[in-house]
N, C-alpha and C positions, 0 to 999 in steps of 0.2 A: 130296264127290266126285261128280263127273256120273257117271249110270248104275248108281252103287252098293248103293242099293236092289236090285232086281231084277237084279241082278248081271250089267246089259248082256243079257240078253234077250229086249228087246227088239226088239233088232237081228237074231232070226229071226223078226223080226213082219215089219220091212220085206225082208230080203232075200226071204222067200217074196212078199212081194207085188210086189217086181224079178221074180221068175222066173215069178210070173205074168202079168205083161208081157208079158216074151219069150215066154210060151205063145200068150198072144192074138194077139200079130201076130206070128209065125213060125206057126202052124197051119192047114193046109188039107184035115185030116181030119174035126175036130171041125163039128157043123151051128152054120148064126148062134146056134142059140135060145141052143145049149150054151156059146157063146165069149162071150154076153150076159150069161150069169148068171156065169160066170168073172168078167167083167169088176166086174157088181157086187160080187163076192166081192174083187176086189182094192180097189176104194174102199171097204170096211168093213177090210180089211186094212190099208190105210194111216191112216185115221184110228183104228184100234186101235195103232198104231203112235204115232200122233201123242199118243194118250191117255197110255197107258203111258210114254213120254218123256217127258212133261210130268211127270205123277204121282211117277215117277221123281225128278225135277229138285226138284221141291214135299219128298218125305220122305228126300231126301239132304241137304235145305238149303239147296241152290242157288239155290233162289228160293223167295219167300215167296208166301204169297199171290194178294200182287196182279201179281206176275208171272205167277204160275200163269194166272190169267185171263185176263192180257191177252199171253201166248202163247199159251196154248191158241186163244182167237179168231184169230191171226196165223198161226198152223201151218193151223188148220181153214181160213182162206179161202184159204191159197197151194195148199191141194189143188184147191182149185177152179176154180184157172188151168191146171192141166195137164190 
């Protein structure tokens, strides 16, 4: 079963890192320095997100292995087109 390990979540890994989003660009309180380290905060937030889903996937059964590896590399480089 997907997600069943950690019993789905994971899935407040990524929605806090969606509402970190909308914080960064809807904000015109916050200084650059402070919406710059936000912003780092949510690419560690998404690829913790990406880990724990995979890892996930690996100790539910879903995938073995060599899945694991070669999604994990697939998840981690599609972060880095957004």
């Amino acid at each position: 079963m997907s997600g069943g390990h950690f019993d789905y979540a994971q899935g407040y890994i990524h929605r806090i890192a969606d509402e970190l989003e909308h914080v960064i660009f809807h904000n015109d309180e916050l200084s650059a320095e402070t919406l710059a380290q936000f912003k780092t905060g949510q690419i560690f937030l998404q690829k913790a997100y990406v880990y724990a889903q995979r890892i996930d996937w690996l100790l539910s059964g879903d995938d073995g292995e060599d899945n694991f590896h070669q999604r994990l590399k697939q998840d981690l480089e599609n972060l880095k087109c957004e």
